[in-house]
Backbone as CSV, one residue per row, in Angstrom:
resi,resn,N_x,N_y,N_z,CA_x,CA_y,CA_z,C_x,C_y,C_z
1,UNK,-29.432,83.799,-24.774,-28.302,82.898,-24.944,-27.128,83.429,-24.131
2,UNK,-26.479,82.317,-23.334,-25.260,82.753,-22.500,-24.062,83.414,-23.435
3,UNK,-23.353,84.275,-23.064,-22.001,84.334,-23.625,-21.174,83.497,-23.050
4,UNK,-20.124,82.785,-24.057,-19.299,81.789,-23.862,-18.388,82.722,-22.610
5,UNK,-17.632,81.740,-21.805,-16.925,82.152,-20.991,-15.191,82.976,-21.575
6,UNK,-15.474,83.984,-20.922,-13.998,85.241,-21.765,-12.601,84.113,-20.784
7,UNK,-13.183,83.821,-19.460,-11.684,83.496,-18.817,-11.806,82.602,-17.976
8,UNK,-10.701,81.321,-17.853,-10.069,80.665,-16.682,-8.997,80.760,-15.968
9,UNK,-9.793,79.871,-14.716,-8.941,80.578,-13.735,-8.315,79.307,-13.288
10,UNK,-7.033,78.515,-13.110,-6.919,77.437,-13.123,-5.578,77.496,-12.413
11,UNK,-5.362,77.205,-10.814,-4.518,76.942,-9.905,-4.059,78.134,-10.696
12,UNK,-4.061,79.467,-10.285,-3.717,80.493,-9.957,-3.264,81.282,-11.671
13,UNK,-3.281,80.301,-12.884,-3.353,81.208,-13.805,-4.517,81.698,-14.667
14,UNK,-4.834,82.505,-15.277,-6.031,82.973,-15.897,-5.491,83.240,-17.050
15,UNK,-6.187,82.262,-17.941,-6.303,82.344,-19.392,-7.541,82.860,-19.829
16,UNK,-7.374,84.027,-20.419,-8.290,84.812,-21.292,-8.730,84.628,-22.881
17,UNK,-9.820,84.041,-23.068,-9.790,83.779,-24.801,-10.231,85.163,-25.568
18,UNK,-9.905,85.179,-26.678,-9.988,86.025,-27.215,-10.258,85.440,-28.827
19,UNK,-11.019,86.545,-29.406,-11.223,86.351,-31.140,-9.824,85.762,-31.835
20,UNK,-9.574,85.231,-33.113,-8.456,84.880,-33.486,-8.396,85.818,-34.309
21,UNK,-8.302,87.126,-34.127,-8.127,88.610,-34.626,-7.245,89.174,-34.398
22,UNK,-6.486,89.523,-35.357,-5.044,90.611,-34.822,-5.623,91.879,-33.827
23,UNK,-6.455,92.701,-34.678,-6.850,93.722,-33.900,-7.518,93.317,-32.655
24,UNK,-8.322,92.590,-32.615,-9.171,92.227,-31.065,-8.214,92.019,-30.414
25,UNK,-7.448,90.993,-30.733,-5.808,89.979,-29.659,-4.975,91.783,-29.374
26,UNK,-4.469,92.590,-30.325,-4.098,93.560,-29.727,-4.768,94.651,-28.940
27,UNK,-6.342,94.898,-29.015,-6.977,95.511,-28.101,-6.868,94.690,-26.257
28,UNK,-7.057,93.617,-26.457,-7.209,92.769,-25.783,-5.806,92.734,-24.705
29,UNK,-4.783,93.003,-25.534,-3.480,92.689,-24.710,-3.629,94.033,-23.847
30,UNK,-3.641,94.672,-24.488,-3.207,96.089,-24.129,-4.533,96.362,-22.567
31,UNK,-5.506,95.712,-22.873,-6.133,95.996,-21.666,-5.724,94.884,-20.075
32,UNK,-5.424,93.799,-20.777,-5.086,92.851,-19.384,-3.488,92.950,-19.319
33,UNK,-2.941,93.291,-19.934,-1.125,93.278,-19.950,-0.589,91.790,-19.520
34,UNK,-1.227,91.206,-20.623,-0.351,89.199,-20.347,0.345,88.927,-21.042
35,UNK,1.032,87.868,-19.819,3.011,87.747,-20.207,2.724,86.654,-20.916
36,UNK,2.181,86.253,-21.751,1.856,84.995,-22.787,0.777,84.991,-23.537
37,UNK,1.117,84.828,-24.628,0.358,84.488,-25.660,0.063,82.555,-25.833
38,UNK,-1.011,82.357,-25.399,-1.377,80.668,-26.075,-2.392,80.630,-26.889
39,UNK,-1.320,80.181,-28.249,-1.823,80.029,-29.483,-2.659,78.381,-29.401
40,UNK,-4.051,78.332,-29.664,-4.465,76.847,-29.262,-5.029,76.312,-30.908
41,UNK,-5.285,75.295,-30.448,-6.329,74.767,-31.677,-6.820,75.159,-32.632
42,UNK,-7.564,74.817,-33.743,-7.920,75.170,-34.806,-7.162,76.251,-35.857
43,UNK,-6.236,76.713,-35.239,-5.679,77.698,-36.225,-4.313,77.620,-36.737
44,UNK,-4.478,77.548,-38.026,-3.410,76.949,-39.095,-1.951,77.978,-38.795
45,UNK,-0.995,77.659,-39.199,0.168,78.553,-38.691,0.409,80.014,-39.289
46,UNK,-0.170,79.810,-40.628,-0.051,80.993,-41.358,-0.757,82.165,-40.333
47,UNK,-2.056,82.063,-39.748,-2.943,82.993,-39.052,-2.364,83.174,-37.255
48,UNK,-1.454,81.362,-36.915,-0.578,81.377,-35.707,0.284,82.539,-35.554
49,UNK,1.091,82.699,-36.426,2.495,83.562,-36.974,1.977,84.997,-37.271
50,UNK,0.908,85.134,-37.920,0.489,86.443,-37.748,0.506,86.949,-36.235
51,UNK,-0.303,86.550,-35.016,-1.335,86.495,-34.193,0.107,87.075,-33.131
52,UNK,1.099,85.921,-33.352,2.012,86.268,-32.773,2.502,87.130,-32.986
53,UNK,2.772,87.507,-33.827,3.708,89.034,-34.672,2.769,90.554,-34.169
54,UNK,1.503,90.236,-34.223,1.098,91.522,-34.151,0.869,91.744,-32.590
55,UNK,0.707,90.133,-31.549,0.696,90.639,-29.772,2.250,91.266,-29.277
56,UNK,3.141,90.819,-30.202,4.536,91.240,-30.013,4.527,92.636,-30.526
57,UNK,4.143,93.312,-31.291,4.259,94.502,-31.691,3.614,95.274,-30.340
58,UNK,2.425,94.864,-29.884,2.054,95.397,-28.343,2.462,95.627,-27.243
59,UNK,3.310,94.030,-27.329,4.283,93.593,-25.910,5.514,92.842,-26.744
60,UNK,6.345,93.628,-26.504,7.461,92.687,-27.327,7.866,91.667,-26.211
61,UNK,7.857,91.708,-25.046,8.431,90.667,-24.113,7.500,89.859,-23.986
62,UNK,6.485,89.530,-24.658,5.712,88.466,-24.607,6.032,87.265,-25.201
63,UNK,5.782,85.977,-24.212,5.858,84.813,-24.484,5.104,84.079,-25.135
64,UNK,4.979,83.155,-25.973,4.317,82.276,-26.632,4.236,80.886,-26.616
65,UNK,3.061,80.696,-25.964,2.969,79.095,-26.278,2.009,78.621,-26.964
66,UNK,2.622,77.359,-27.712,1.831,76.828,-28.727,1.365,75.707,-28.767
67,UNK,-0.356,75.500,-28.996,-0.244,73.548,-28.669,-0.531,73.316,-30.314
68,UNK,0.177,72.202,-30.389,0.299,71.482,-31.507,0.309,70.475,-31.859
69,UNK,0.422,69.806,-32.640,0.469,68.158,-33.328,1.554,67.523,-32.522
70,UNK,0.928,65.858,-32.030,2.349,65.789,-31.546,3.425,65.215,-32.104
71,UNK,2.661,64.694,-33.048,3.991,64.439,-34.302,4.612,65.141,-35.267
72,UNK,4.357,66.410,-35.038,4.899,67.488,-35.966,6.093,68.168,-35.512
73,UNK,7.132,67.624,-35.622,8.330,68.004,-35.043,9.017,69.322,-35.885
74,UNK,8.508,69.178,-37.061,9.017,70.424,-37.953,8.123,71.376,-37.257
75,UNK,6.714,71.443,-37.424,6.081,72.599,-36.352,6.845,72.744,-35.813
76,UNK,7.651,72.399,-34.546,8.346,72.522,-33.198,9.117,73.273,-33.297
77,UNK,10.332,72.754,-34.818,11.199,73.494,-34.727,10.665,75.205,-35.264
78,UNK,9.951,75.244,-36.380,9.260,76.324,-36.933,8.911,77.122,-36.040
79,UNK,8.383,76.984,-34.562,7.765,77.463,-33.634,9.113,78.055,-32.862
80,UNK,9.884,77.127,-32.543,11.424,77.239,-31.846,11.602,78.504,-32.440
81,UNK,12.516,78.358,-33.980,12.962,79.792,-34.580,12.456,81.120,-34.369
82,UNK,10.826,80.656,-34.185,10.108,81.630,-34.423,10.042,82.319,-32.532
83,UNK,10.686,82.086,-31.511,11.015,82.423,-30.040,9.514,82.272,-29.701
84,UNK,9.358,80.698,-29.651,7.747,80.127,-28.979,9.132,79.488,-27.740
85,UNK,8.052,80.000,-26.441,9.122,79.462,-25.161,8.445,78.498,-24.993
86,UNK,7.712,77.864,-25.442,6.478,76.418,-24.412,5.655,75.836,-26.075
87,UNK,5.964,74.400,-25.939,5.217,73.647,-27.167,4.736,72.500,-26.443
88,UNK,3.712,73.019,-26.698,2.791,71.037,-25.849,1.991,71.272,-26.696
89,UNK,1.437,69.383,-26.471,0.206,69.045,-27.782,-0.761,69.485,-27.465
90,UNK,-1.749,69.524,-29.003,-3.210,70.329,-28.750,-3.711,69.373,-27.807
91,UNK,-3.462,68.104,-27.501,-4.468,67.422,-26.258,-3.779,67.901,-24.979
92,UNK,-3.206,68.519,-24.910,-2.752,69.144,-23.595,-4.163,69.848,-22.583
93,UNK,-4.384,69.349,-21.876,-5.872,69.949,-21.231,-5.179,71.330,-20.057
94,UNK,-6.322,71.846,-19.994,-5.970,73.511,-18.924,-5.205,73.068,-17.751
95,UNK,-4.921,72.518,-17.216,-4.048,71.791,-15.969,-2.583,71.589,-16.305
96,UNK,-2.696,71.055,-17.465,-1.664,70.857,-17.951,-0.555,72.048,-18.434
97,UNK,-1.684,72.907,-19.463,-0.582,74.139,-19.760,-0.488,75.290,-18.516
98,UNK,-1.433,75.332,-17.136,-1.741,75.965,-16.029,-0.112,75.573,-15.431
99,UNK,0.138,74.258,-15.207,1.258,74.379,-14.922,2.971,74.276,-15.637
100,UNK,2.654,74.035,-16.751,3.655,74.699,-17.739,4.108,75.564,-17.761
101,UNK,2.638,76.697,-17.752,2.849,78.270,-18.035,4.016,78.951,-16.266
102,UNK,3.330,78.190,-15.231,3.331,78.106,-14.010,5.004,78.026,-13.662
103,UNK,5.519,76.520,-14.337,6.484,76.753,-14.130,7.711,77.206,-14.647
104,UNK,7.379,77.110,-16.000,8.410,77.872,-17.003,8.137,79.476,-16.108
105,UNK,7.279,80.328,-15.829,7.676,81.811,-15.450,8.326,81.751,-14.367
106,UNK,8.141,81.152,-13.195,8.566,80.688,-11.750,9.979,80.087,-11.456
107,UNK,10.056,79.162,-12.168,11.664,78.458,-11.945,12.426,78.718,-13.350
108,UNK,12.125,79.193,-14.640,12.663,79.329,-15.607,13.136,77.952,-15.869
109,UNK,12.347,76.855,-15.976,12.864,75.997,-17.009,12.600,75.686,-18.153
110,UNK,12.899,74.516,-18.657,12.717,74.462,-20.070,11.666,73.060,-19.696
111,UNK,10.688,73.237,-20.747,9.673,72.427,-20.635,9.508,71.841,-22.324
112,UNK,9.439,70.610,-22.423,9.346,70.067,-23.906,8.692,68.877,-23.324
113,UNK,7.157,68.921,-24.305,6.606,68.042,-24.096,7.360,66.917,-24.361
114,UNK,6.344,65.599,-24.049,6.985,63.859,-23.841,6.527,63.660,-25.333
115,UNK,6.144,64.335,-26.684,5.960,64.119,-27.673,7.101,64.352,-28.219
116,UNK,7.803,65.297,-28.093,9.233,65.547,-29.005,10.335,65.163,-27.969
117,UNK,10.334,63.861,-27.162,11.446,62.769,-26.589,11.316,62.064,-27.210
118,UNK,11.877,61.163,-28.018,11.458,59.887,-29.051,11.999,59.384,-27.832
119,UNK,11.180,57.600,-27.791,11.582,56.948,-26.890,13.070,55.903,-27.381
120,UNK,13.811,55.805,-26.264,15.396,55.084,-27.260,14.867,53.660,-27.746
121,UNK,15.321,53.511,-28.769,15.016,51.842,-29.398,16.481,51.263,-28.868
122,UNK,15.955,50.057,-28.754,16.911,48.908,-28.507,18.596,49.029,-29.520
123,UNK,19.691,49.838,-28.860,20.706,49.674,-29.889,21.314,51.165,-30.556
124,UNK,20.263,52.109,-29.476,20.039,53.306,-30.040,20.434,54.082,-29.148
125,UNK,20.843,53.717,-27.793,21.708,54.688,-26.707,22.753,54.835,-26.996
126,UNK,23.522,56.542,-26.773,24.681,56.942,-26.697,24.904,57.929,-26.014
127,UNK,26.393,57.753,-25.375,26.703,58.570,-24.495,26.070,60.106,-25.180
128,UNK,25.683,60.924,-24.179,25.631,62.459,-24.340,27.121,62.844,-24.813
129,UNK,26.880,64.064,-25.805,28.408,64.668,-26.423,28.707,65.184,-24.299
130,UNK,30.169,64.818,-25.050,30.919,65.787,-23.680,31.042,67.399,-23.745
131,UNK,30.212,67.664,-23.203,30.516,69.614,-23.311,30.761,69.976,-22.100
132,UNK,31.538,71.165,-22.209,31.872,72.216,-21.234,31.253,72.684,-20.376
133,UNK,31.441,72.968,-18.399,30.654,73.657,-18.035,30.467,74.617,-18.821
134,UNK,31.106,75.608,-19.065,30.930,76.706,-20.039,29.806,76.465,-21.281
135,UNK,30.136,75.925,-22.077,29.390,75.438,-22.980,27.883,75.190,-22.800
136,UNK,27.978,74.350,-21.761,26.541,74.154,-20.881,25.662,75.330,-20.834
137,UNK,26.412,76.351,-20.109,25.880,77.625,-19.807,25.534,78.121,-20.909
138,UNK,26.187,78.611,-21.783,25.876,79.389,-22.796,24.318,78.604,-23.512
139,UNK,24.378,77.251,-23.858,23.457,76.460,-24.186,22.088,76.951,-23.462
140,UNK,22.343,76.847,-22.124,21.026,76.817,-21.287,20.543,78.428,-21.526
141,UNK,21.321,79.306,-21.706,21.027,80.886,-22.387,20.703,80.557,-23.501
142,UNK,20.997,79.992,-24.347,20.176,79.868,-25.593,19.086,79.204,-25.653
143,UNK,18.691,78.178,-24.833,17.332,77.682,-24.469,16.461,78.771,-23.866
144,UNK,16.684,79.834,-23.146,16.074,80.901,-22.974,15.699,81.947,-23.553
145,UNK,16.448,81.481,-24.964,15.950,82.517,-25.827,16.879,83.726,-26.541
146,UNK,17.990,83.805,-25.736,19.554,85.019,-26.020,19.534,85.069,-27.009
147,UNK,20.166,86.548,-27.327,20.902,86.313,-28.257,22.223,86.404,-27.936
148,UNK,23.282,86.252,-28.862,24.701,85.998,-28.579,25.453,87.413,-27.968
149,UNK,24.473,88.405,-28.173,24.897,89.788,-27.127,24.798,89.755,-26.094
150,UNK,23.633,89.023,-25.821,22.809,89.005,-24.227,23.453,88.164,-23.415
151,UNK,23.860,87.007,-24.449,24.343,85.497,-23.668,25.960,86.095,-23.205
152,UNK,26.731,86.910,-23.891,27.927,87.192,-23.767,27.851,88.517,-22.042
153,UNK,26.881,89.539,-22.627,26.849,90.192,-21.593,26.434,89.675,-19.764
154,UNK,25.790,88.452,-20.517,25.185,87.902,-19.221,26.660,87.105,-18.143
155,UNK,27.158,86.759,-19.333,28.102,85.537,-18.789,29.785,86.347,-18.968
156,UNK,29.605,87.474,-19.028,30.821,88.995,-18.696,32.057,88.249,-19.317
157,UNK,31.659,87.917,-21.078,32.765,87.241,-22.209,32.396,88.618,-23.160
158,UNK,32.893,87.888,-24.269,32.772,88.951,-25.634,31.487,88.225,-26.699
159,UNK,31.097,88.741,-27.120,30.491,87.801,-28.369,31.375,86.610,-28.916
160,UNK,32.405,87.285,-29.538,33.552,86.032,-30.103,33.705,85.073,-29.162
161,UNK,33.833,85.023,-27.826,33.630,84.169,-27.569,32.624,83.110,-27.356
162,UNK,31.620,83.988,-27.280,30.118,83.014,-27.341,30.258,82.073,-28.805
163,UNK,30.437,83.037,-29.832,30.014,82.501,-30.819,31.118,81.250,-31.026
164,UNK,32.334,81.047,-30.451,33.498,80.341,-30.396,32.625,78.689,-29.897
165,UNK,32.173,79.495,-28.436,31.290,78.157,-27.725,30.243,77.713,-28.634
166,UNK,29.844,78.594,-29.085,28.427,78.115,-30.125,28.986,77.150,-31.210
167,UNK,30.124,77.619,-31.805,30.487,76.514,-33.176,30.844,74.839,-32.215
168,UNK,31.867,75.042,-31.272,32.470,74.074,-30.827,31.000,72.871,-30.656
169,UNK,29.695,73.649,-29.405,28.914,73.235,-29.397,28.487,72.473,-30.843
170,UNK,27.844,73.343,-31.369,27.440,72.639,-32.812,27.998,71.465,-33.527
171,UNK,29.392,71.901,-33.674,30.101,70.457,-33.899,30.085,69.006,-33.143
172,UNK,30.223,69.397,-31.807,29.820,68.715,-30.596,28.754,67.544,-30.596
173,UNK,27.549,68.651,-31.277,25.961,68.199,-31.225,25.949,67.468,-32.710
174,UNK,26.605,68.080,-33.789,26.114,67.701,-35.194,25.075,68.033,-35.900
175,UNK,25.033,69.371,-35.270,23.886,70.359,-35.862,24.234,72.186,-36.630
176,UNK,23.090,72.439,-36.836,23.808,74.165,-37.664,22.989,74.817,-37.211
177,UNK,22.013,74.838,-36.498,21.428,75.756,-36.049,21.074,75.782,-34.521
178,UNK,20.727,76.970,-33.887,20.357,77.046,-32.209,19.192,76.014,-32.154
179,UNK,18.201,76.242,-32.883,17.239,75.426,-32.377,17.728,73.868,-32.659
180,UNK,18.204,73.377,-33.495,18.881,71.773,-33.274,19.467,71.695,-32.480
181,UNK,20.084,72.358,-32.345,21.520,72.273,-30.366,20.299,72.372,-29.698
182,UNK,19.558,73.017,-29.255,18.566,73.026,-28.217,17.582,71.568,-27.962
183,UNK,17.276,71.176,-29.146,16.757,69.866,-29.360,17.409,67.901,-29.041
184,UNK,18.796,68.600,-30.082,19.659,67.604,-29.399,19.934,67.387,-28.071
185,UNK,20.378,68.419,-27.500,20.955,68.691,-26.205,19.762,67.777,-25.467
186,UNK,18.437,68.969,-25.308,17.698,68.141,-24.455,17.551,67.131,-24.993
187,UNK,16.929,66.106,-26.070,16.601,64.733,-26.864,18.144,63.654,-26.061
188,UNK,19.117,64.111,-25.765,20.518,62.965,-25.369,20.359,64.025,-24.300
189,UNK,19.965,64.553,-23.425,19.997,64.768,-21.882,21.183,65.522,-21.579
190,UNK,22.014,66.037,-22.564,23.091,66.769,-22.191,22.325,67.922,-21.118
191,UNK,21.249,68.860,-21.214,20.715,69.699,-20.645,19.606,68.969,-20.124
């Protein structure tokens, strides 16, 4: 009997499968050294959230992407909090997350599947909130993941002031947390 295939190779990225085992997934990292973790199919979040926790204990700068339901927007955000950089649906085929993975490392953008855009209903457009270049910036650092040390050191302010931009933002958006500003923002195209 063949052994199932360990890896693809797909327009230049190679995804490696592995057991849905903490210990195997951390033997495993430690021998190929990959900048992502993709959490796929069949596995419920409780064993997701582990899987992740323990490749991060290996590689803490490791990325995570997750395919998921595409109507599960609470997943999304759950995944968000939890610093998942890439959420596309489990029907997402290898081409698809090949160039996801592809271009989120390459150009650093932000990629959100066409499942968590609700499409506008008739009566349901509104202007984007008006924010700040500034504001902007700090935002698009928090879509990357910052924290309010990093985002401040990056952008040569203080924290207080980040966190200044962060409330204004929030109010702005009509949200309380990073991952809703991140959602809103992109969902009304401000970002």
């Amino acid at each position: 009997m063949a052994e199932p295939q360990a890896a693809l190779l797909i327009g230049g990225v190679c995804i490696e499968r592995c057991a849905a085992d903490a210990a195997a997934l951390q033997r495993r990292l430690r021998a190929v050294g990959a900048t992502w973790l993709l959490l796929g199919r069949g596995l419920d979040d409780a064993t997701a959230a582990t899987l992740a926790r323990c490749a991060r204990a290996v590689q803490p700068d490791l990325h995570v992407c997750l395919l998921g339901a595409p109507d599960d927007v609470n997943c999304y955000h759950r995944w968000a909090r939890r610093g998942c950089s890439l959420y596309l649906v489990d029907s997402a085929g290898p081409d698809c997350v090949a160039f996801a993975l592809t271009a989120i490392t390459n150009h650093e953008i932000v990629i959100i599947d066409r499942a968590f855009r609700p499409q506008p209903t008739e009566g349901s457009l509104q202007d984007p909130p008006r924010i700040t270049t500034r504001e902007r910036d700090v935002l698009q650092l928090v879509v990357h993941g910052l924290r309010t040390k990093e985002i401040a050191s990056r952008l040569h302010v203080s924290e207080n002031t980040i966190e200044s931009h962060l409330r204004s933002l929030f109010a702005k958006l009509q949200v309380s947390t990073r991952a809703e500003a991140v959602h809103k923002a992109i969902r009304s195209g401000t970002i």
